[in-house]
C-alpha positions in Angstrom: -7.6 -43.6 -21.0 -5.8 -40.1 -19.8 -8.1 -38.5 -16.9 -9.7 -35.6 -17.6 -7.9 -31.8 -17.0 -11.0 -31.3 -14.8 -10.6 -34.7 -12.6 -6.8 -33.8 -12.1 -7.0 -30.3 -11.3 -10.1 -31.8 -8.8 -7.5 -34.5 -7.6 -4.7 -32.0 -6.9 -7.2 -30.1 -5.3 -8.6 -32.6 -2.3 -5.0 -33.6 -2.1 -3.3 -30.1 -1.1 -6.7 -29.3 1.3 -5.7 -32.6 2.4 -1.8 -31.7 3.5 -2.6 -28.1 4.2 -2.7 -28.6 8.1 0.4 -30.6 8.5 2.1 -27.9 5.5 1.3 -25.3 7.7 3.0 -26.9 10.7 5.9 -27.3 9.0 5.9 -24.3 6.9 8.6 -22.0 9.1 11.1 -25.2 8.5 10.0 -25.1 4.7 9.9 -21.6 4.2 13.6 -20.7 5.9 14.8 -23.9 3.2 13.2 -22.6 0.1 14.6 -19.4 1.1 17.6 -19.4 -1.0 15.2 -20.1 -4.0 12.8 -17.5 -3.2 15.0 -15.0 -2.8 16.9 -15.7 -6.1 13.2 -15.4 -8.0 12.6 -12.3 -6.7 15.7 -10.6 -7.2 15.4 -11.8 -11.3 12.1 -9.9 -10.9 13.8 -6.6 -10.6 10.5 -5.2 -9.3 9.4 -1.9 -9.4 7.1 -0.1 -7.2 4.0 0.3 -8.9 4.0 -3.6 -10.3 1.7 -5.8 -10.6 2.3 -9.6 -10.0 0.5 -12.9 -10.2 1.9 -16.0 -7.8 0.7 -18.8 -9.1 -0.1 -22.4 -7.0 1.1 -19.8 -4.3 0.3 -21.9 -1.9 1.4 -20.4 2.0 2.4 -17.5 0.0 5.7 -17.2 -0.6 7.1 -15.3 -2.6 4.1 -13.4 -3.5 4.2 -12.2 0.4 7.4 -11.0 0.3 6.7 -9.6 -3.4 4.2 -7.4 -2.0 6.4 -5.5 0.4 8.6 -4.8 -3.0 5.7 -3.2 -4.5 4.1 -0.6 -2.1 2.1 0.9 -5.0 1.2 -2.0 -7.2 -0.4 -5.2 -6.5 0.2 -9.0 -6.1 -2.1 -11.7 -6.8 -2.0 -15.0 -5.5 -3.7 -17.9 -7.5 -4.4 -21.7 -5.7 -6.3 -24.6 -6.1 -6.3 -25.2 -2.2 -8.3 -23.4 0.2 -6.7 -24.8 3.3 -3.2 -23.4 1.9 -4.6 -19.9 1.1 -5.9 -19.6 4.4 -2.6 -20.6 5.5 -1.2 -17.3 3.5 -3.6 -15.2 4.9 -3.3 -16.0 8.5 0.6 -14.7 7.9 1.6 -11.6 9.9 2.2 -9.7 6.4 -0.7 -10.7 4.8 -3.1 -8.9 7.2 -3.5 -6.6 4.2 -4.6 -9.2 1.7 -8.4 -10.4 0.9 -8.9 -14.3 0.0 -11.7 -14.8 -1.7 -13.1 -17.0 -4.7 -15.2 -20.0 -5.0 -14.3 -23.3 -5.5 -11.3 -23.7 -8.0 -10.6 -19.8 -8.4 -9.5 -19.5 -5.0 -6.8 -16.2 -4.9 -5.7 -14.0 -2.1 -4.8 -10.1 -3.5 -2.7 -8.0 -1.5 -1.8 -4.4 -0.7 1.1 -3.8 2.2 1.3 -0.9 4.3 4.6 -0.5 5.6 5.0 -2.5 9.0 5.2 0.9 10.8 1.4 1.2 10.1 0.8 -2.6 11.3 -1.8 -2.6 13.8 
């Protein structure tokens, strides 16, 4: 018998909340490997100013983070399963803009950049 869609989205859950403390010890070294990657995503995007974009499993939020600063006047959405991750994302310098919120399963983080001139 196959589990459930419910038990293995609640599996992958406790597991990620699990990792998320060591992830975000390593997530500089992780971050400046997938680089190449992320970079090559966005770029297909060909983003415009005003779009709006959903990262889903964003995890520490990459590239929905760096998405964001492409799209001054639109909006990026960030969907994950685990809350330790998210929080990860929104304790990023360029995420001071972004609201996490969402109980339990519907955890997302939506963010708005201002220009790092405007940074506080």
């Amino acid at each position: 018998m196959q589990p459930s869609e419910e038990a293995i989205r609640e599996q992958q859950q406790a597991v990620w909340n699990q990792f998320s403390p060591g992830w975000k010890k390593w997530d500089d070294f992780m971050m400046q490997f997938l680089r190449p990657m992320g970079a090559a995503i966005v770029n297909a995007l060909e983003l415009q100013p005003t779009d709006a974009v959903l990262d889903i499993a964003t995890g520490t939020g990459e590239p929905g983070l760096t998405i964001a600063s492409l799209v001054p006047d639109g909006t990026v959405i960030g969907t994950d399963l685990s809350e330790g991750m998210l929080a990860t994302a929104g304790k990023k310098r360029n995420a001071w803009a972004c609201i996490i919120s969402g109980p339990n399963r519907r955890m997302s983080m939506r963010c708005r950049l201002r220009p790092t001139s405007s940074m506080p």
